[in-house]
PDBQT receptor file of N, H, CA, C and O in Angstrom, charges set to zero:
ATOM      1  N   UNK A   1      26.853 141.284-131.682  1.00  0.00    +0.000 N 
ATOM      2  CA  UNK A   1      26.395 142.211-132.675  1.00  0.00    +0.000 C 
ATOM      3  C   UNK A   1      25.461 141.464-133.618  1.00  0.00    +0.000 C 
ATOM      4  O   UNK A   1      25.849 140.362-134.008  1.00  0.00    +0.000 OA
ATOM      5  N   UNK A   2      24.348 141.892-134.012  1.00  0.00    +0.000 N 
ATOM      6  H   UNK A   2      24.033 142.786-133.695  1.00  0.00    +0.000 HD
ATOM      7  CA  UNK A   2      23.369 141.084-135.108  1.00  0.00    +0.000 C 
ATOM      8  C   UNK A   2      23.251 142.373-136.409  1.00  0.00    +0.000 C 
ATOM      9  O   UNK A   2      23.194 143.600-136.487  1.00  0.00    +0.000 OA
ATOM     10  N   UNK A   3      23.258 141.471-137.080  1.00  0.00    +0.000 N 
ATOM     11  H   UNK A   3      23.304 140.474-137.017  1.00  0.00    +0.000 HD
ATOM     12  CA  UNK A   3      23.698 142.020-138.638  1.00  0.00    +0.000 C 
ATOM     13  C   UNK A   3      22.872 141.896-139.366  1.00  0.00    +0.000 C 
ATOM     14  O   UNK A   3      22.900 140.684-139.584  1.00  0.00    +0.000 OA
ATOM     15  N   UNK A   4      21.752 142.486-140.202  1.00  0.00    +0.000 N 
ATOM     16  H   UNK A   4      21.729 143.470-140.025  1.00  0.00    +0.000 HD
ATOM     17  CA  UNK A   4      20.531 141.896-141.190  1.00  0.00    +0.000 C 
ATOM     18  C   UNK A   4      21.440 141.854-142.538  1.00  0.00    +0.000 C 
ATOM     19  O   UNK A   4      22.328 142.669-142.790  1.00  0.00    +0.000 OA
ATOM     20  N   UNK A   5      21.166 141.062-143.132  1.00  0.00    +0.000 N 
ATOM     21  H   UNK A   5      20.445 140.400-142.928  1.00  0.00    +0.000 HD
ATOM     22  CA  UNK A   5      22.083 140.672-144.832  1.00  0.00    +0.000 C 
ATOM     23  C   UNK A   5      20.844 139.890-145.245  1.00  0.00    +0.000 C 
ATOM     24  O   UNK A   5      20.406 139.013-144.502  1.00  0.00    +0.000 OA
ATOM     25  N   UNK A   6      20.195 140.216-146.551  1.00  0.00    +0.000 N 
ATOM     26  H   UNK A   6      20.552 140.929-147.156  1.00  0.00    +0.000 HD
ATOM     27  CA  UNK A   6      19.741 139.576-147.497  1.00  0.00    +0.000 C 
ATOM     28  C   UNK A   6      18.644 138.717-146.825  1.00  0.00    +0.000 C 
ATOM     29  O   UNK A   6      18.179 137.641-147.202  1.00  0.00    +0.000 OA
ATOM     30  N   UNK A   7      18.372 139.401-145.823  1.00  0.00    +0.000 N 
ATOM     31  H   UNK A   7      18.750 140.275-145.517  1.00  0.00    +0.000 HD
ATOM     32  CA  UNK A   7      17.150 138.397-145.236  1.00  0.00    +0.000 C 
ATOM     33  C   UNK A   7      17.494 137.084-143.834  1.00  0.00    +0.000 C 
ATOM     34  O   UNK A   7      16.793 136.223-143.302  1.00  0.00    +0.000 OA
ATOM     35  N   UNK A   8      18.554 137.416-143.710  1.00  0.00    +0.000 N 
ATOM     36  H   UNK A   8      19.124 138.115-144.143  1.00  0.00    +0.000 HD
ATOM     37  CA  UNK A   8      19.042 136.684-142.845  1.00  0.00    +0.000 C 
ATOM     38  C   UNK A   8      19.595 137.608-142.004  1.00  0.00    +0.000 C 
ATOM     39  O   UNK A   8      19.767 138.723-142.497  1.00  0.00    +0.000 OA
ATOM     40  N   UNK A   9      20.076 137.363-140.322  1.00  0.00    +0.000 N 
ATOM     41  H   UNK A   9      19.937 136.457-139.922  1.00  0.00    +0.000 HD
ATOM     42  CA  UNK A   9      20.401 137.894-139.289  1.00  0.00    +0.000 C 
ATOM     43  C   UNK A   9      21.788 136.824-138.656  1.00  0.00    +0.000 C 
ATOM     44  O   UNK A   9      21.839 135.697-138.165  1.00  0.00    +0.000 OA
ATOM     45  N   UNK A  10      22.848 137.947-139.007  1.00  0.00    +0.000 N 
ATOM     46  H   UNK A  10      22.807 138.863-139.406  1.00  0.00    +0.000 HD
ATOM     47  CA  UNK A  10      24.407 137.548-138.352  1.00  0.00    +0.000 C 
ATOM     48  C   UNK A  10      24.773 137.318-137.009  1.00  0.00    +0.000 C 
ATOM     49  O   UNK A  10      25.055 138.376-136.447  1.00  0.00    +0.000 OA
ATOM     50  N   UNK A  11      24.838 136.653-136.530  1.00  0.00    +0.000 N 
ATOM     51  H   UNK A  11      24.609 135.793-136.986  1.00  0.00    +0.000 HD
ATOM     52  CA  UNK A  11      24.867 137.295-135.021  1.00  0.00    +0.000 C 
ATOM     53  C   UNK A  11      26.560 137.005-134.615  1.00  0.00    +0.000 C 
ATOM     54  O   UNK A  11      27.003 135.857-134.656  1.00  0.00    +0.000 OA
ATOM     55  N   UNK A  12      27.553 138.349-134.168  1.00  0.00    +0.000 N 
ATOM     56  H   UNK A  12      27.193 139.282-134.134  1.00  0.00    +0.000 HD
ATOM     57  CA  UNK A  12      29.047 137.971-134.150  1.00  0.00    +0.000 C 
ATOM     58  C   UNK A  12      28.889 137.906-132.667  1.00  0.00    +0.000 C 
ATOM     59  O   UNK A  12      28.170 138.775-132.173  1.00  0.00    +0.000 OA
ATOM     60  N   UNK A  13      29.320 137.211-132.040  1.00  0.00    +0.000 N 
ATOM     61  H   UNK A  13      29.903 136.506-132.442  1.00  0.00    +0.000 HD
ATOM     62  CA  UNK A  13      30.053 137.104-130.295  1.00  0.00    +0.000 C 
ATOM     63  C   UNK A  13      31.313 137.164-130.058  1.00  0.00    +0.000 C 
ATOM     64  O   UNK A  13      31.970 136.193-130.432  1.00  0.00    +0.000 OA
ATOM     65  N   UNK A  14      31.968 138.194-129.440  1.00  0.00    +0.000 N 
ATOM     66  H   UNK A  14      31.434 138.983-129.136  1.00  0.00    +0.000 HD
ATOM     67  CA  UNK A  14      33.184 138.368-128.788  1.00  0.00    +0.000 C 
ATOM     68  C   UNK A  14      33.631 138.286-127.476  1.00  0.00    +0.000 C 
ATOM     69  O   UNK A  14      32.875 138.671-126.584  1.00  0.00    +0.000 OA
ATOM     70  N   UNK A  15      34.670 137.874-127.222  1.00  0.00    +0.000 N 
ATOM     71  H   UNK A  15      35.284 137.561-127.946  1.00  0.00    +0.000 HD
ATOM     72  CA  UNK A  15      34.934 138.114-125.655  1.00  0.00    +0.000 C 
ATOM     73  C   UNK A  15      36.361 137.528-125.821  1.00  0.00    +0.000 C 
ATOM     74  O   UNK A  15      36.996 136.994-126.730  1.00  0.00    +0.000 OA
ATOM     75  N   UNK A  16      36.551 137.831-124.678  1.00  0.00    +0.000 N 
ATOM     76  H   UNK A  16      36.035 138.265-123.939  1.00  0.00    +0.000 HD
ATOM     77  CA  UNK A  16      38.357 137.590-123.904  1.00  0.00    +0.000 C 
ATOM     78  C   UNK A  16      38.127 138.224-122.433  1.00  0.00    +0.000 C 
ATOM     79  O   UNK A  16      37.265 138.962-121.955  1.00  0.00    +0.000 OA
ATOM     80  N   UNK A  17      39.523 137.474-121.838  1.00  0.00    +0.000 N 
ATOM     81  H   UNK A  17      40.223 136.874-122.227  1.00  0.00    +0.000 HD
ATOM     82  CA  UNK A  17      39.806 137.900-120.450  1.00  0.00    +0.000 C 
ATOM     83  C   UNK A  17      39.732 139.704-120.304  1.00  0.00    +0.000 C 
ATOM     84  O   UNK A  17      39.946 140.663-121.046  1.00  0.00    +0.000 OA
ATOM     85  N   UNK A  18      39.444 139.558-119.370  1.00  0.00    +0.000 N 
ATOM     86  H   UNK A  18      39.270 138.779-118.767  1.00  0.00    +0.000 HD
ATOM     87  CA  UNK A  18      39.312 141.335-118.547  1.00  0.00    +0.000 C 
ATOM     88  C   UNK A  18      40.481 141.447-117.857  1.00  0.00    +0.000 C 
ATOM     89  O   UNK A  18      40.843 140.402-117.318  1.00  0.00    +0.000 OA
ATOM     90  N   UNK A  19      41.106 142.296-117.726  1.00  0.00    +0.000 N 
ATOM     91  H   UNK A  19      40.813 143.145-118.164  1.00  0.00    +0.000 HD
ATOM     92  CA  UNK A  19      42.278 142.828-116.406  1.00  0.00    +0.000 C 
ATOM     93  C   UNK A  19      42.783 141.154-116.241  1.00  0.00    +0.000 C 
ATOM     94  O   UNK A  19      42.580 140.551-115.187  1.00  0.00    +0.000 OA
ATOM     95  N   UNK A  20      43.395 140.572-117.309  1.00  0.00    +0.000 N 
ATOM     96  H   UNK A  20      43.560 141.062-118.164  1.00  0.00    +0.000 HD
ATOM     97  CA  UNK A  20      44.299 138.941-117.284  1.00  0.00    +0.000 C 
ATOM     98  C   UNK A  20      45.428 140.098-116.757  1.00  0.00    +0.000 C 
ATOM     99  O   UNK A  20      45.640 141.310-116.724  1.00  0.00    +0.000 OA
ATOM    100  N   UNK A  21      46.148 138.394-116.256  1.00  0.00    +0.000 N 
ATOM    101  H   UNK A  21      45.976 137.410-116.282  1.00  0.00    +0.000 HD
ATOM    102  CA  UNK A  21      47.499 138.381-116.227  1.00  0.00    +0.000 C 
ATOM    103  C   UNK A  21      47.641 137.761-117.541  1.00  0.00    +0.000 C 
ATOM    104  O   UNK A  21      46.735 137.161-118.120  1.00  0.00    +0.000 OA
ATOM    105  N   UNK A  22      48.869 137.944-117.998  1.00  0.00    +0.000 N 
ATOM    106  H   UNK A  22      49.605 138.431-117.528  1.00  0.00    +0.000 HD
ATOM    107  CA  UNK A  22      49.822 137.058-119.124  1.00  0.00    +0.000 C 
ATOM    108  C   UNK A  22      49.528 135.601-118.862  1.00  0.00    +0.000 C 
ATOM    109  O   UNK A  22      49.229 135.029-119.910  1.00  0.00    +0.000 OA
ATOM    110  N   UNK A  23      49.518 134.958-117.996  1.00  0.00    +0.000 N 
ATOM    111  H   UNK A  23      49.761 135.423-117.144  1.00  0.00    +0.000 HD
ATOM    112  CA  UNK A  23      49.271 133.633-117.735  1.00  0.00    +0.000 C 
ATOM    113  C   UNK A  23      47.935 133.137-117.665  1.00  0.00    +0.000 C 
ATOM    114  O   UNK A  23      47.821 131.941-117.934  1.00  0.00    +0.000 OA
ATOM    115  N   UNK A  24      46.745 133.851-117.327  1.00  0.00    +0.000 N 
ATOM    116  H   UNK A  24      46.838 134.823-117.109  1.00  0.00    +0.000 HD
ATOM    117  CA  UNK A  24      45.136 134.079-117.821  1.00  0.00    +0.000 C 
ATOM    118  C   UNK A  24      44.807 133.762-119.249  1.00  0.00    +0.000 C 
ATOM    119  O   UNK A  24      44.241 132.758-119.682  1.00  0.00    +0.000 OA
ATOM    120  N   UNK A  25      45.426 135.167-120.128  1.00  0.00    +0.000 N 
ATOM    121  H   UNK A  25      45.885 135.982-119.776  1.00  0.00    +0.000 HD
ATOM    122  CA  UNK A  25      44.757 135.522-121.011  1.00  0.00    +0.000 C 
ATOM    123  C   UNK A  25      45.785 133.721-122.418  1.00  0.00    +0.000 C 
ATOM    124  O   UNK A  25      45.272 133.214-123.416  1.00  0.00    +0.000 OA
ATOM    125  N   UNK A  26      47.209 133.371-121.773  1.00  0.00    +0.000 N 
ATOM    126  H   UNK A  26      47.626 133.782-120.963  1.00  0.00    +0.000 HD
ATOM    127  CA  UNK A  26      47.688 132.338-122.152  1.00  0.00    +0.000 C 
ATOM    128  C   UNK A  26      46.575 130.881-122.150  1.00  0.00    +0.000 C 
ATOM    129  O   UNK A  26      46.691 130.074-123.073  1.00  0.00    +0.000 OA
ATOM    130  N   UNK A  27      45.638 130.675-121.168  1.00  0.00    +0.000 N 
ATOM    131  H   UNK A  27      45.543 131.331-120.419  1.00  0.00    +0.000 HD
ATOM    132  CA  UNK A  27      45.328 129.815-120.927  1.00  0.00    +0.000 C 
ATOM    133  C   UNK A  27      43.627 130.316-121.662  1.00  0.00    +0.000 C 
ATOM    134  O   UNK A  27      42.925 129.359-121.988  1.00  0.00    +0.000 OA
ATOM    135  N   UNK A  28      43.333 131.020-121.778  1.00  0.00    +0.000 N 
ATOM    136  H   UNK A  28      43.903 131.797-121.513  1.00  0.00    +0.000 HD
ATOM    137  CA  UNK A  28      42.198 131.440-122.478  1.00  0.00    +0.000 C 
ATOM    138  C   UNK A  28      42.423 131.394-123.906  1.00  0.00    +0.000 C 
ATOM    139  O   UNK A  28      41.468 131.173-124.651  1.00  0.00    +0.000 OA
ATOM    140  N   UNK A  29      43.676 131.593-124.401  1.00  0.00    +0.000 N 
ATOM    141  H   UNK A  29      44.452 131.772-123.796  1.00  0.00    +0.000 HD
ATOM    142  CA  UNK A  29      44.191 131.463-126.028  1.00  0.00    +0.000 C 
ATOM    143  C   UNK A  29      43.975 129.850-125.903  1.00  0.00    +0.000 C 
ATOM    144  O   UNK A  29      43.047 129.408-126.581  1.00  0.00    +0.000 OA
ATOM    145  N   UNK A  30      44.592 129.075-125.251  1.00  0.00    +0.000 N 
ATOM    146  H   UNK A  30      45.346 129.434-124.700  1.00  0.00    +0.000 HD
ATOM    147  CA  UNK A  30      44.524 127.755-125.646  1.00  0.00    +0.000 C 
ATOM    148  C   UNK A  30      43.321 127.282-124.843  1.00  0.00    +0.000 C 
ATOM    149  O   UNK A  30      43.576 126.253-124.216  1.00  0.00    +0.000 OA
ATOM    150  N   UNK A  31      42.146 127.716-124.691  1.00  0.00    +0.000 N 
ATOM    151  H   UNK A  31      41.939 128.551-125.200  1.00  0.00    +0.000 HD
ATOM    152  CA  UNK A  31      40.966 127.466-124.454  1.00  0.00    +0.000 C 
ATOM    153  C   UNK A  31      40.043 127.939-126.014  1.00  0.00    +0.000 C 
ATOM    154  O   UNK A  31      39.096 127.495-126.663  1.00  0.00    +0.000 OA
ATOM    155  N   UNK A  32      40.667 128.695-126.061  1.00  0.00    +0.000 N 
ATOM    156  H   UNK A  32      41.436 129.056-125.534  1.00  0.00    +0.000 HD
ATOM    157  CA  UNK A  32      39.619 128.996-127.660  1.00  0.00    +0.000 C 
ATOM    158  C   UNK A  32      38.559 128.251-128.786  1.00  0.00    +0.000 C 
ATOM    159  O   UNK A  32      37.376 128.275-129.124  1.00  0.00    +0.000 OA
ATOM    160  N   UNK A  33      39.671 127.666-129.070  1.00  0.00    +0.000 N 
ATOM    161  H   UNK A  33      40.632 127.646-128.796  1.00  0.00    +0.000 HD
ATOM    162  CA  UNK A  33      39.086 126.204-130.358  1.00  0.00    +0.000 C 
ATOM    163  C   UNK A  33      37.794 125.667-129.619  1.00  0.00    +0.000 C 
ATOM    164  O   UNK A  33      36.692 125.672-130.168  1.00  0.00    +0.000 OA
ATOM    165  N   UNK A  34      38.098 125.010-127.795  1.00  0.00    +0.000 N 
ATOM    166  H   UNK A  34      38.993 125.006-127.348  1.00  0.00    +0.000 HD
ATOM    167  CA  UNK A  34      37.392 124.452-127.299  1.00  0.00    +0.000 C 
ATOM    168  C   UNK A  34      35.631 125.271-127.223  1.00  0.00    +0.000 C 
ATOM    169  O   UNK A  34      34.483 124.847-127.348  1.00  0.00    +0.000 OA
ATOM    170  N   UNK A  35      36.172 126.427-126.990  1.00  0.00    +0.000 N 
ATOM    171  H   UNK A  35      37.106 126.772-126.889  1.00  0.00    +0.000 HD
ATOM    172  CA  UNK A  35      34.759 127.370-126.366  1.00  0.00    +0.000 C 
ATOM    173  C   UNK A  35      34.083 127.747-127.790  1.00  0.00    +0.000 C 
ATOM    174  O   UNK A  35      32.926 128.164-127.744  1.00  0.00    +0.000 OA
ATOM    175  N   UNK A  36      34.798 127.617-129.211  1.00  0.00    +0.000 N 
ATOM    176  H   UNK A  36      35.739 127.278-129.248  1.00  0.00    +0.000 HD
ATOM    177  CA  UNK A  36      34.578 128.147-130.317  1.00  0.00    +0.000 C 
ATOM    178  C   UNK A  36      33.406 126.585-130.572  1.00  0.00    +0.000 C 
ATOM    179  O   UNK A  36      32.185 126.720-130.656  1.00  0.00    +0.000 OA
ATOM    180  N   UNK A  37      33.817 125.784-130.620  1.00  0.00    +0.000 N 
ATOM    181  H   UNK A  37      34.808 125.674-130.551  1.00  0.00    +0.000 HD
ATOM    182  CA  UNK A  37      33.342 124.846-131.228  1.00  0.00    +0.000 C 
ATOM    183  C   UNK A  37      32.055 124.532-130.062  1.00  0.00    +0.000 C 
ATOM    184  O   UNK A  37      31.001 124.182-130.593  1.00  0.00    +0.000 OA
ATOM    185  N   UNK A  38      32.045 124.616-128.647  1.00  0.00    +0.000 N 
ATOM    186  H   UNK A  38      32.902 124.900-128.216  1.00  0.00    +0.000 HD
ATOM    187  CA  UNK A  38      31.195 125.156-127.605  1.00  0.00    +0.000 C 
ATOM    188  C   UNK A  38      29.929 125.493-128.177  1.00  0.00    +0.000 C 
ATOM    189  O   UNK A  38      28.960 124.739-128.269  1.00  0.00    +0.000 OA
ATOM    190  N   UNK A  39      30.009 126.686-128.556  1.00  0.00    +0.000 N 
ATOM    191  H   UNK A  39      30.796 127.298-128.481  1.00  0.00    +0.000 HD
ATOM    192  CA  UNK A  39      29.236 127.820-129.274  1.00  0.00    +0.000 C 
ATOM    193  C   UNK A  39      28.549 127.361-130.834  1.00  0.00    +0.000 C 
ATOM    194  O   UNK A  39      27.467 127.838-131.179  1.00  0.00    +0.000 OA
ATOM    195  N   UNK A  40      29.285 126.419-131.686  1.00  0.00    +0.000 N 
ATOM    196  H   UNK A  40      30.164 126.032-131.405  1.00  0.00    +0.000 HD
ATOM    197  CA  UNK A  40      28.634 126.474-132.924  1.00  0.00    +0.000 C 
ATOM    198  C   UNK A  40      27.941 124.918-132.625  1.00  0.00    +0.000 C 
ATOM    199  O   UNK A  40      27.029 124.696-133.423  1.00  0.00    +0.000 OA
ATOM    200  N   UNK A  41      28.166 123.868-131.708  1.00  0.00    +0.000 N 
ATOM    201  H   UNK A  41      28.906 124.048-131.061  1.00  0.00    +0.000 HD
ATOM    202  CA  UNK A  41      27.182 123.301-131.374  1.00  0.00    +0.000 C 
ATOM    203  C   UNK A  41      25.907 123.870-130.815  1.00  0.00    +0.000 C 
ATOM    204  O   UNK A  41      24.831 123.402-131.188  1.00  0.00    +0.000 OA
ATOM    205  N   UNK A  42      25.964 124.879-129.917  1.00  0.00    +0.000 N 
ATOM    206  H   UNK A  42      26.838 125.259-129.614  1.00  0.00    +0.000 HD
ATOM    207  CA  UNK A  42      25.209 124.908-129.089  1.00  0.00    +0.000 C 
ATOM    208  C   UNK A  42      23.752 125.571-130.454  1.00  0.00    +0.000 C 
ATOM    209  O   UNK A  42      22.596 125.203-130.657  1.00  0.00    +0.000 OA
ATOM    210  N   UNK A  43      24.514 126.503-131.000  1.00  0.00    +0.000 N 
ATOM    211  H   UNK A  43      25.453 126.803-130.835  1.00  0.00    +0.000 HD
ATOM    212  CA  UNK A  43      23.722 127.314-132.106  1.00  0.00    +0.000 C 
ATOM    213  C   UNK A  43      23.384 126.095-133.245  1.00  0.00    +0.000 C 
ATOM    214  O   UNK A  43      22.371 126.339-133.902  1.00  0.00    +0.000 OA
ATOM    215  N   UNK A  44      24.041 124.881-133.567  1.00  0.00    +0.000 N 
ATOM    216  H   UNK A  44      24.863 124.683-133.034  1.00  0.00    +0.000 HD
ATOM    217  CA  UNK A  44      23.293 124.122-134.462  1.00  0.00    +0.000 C 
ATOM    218  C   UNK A  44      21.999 123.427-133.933  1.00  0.00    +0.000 C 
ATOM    219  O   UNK A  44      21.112 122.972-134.655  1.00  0.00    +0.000 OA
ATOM    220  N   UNK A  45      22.020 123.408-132.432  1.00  0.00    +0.000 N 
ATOM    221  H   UNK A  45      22.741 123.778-131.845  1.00  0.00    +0.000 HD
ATOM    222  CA  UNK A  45      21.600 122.497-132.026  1.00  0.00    +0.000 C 
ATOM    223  C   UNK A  45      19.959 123.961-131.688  1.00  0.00    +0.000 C 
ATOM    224  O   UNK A  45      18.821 123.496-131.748  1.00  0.00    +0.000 OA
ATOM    225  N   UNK A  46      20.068 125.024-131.480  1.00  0.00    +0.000 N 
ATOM    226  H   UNK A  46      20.992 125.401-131.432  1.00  0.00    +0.000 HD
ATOM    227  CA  UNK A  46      19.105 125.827-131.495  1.00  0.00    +0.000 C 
ATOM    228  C   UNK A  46      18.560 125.838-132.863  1.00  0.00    +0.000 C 
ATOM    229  O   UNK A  46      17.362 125.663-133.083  1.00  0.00    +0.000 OA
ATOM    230  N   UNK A  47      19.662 126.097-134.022  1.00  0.00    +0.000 N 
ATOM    231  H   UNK A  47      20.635 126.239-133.844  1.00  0.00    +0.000 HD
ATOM    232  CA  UNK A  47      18.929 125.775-135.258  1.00  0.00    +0.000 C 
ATOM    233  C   UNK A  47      17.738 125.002-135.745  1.00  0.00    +0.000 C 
ATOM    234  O   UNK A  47      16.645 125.291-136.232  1.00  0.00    +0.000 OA
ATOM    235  N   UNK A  48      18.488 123.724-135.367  1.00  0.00    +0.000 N 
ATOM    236  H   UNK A  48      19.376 123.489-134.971  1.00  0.00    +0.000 HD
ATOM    237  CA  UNK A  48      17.998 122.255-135.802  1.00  0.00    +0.000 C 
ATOM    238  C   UNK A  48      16.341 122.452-134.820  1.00  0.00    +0.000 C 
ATOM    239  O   UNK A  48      15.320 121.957-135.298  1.00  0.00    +0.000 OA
ATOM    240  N   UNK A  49      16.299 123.177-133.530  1.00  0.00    +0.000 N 
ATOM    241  H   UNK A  49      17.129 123.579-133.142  1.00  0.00    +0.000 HD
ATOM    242  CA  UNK A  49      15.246 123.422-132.854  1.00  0.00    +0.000 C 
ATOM    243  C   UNK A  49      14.321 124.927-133.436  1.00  0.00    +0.000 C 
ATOM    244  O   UNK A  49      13.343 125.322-132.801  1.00  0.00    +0.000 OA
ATOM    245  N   UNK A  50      14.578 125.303-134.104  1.00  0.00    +0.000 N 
ATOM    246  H   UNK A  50      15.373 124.983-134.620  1.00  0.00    +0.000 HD
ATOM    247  CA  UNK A  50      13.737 126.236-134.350  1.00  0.00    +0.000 C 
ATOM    248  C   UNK A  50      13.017 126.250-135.804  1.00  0.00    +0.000 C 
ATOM    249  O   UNK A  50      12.020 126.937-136.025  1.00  0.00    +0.000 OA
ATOM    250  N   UNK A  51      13.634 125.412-136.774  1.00  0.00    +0.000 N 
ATOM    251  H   UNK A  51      14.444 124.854-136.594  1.00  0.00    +0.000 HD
ATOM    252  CA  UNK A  51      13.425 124.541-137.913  1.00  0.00    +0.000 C 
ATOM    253  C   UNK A  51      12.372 123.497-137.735  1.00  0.00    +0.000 C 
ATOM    254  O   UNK A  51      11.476 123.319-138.562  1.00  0.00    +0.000 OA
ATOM    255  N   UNK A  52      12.541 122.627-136.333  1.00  0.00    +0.000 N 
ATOM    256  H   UNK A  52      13.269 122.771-135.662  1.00  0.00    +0.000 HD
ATOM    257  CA  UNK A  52      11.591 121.969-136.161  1.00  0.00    +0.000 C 
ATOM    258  C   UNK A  52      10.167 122.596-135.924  1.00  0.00    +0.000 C 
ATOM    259  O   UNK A  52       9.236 122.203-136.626  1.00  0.00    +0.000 OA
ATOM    260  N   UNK A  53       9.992 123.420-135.097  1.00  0.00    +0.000 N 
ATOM    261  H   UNK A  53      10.748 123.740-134.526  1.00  0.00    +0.000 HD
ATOM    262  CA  UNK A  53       9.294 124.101-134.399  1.00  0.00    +0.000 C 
ATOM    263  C   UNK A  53       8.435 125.542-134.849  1.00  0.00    +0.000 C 
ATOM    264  O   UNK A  53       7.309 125.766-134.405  1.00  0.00    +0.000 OA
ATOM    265  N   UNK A  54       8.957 126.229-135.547  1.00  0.00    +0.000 N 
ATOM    266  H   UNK A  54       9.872 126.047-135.907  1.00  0.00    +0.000 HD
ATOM    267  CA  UNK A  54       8.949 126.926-136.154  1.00  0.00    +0.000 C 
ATOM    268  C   UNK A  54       7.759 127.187-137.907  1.00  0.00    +0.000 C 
ATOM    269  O   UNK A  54       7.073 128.063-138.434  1.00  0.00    +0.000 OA
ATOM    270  N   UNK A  55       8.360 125.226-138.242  1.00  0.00    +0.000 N 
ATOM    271  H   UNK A  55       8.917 124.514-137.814  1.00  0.00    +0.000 HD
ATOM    272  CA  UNK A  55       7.700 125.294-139.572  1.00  0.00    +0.000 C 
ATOM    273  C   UNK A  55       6.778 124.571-139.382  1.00  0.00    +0.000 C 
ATOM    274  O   UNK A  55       6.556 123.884-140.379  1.00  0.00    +0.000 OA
ATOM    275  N   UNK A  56       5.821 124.302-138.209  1.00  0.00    +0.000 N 
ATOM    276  H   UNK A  56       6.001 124.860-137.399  1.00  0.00    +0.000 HD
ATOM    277  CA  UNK A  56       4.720 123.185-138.562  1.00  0.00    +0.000 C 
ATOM    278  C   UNK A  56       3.496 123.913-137.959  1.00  0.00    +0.000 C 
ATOM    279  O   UNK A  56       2.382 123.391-138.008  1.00  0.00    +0.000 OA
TER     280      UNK A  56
């Protein structure tokens, strides 16, 4: 979902298992932190690239 606020753009990402078993959607809970922190590298690291790129 992307969100405009004050001049800036939110962007939320969701997801989880589809049609899990109990033992799936268990191993996807304790996958979380990993895929969370995944994601806010991957977006600093687009940041840090579009800052460069962007302002010259």
């Amino acid at each position: 979902m992307l969100i405009e606020s004050e001049g800036k753009t939110k962007l939320t990402l969701r997801g989880g298992p589809f049609n899990a078993t109990e033992e799936e959607r268990a191993t996807f809970e304790s996958m979380r932190p990993h895929v969370q922190q995944g994601f806010v590298g991957t977006f600093d690291q687009l940041d840090a690239f579009l800052e460069q790129n962007l302002n010259r």
